[in-house]
C-alpha positions as CSV (number, residue, x, y, z in Angstrom):
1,X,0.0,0.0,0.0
2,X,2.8,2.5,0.8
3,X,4.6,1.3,-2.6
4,X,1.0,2.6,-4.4
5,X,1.0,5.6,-2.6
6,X,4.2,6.4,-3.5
7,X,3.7,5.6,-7.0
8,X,1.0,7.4,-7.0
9,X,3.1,10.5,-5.4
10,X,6.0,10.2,-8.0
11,X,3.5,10.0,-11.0
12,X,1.4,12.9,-9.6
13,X,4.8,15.2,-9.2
14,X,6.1,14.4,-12.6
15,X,2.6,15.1,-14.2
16,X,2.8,18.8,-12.5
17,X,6.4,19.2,-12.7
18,X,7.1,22.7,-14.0
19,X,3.7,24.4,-13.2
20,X,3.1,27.7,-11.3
21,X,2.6,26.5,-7.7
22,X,0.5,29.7,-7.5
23,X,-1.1,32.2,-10.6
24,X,0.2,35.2,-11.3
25,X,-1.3,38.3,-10.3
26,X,-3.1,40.4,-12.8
27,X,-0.3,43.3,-12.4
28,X,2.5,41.4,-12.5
29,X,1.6,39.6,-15.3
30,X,0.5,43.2,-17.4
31,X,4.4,44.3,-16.4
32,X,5.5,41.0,-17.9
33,X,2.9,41.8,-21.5
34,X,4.5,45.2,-21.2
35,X,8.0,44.8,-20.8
36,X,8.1,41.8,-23.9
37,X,6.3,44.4,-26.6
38,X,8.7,47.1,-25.4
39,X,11.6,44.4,-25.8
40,X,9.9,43.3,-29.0
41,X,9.6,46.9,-31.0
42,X,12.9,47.3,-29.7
43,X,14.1,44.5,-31.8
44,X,12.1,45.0,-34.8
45,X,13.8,48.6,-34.9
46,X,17.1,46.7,-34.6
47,X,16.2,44.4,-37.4
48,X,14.5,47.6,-39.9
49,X,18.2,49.2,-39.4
50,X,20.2,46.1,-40.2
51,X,18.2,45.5,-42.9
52,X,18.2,49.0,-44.4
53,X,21.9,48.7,-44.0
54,X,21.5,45.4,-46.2
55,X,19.0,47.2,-48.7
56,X,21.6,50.2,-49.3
57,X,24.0,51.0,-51.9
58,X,27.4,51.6,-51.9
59,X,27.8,55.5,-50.9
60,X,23.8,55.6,-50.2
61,X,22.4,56.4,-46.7
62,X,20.2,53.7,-45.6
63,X,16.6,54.8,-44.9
64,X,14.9,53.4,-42.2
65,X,11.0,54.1,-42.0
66,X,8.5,54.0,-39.0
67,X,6.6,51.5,-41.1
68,X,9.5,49.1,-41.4
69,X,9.2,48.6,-38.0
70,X,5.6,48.2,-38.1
71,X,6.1,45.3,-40.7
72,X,9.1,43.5,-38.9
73,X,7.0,43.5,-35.7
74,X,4.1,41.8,-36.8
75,X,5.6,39.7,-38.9
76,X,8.0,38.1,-36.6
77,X,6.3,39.1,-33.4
78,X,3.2,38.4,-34.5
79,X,1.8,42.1,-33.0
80,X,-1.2,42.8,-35.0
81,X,-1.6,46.4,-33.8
82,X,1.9,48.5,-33.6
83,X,0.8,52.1,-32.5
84,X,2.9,54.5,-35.0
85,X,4.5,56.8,-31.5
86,X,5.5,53.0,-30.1
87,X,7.4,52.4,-32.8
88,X,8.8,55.5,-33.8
89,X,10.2,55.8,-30.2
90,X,11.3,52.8,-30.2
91,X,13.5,53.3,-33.8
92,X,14.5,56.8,-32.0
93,X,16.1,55.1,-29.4
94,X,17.9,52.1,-31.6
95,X,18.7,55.0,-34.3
96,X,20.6,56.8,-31.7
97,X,21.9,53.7,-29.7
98,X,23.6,52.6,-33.6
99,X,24.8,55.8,-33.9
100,X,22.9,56.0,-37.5
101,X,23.4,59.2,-37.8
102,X,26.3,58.6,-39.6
103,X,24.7,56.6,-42.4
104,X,21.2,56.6,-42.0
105,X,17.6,58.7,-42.3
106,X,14.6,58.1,-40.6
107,X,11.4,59.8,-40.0
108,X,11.0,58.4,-36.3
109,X,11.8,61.8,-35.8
110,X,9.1,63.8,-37.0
């Protein structure tokens, strides 16, 4: 009987291995939505530079839109609605963090 019992206790742990012991509260888990779209526009300006970078020709500045950011976030994010002032602020900040002045236009900035 004790055997079953702890049987049953091993196969009952390794079912709900992993799992939240307790669920999140409503707050913290809004931070959590909040903080991964700002991490995630972030990106997607990273990727609009590199890829205007990519698009540009030799002696050419590379030109980085608002919109490209738009695109890159919903399709590799998978954010169907991308605010224009999210992403624009979010290329501002990457277009100064890669120091694009240098080789770069944008209209984040208007």
């Amino acid at each position: 009987m004790f055997v079953a019992l702890g049987l049953a206790l091993v196969a009952a742990g390794f079912l709900w291995r992993g799992r939240v012991l307790r669920p999140l509260s409503a707050k913290r888990a809004q931070a959590a939505v909040i903080r991964d779209r700002s991490r995630n526009l972030l990106r997607s300006a990273d990727m609009a530079i590199a890829e205007a970078r990519r698009r540009a020709a030799r002696g050419e500045p590379a030109i980085v839109t608002v919109e490209d950011v738009t695109t890159v976030a919903c399709r590799h994010y998978g954010h169907v609605v991308v605010e224009r002032e999210e992403a624009a602020a979010a290329l501002r900040q990457r277009y100064e963090a890669a120091n694009c002045r240098v080789d770069c236009m944008t209209d984040a900035f208007n």
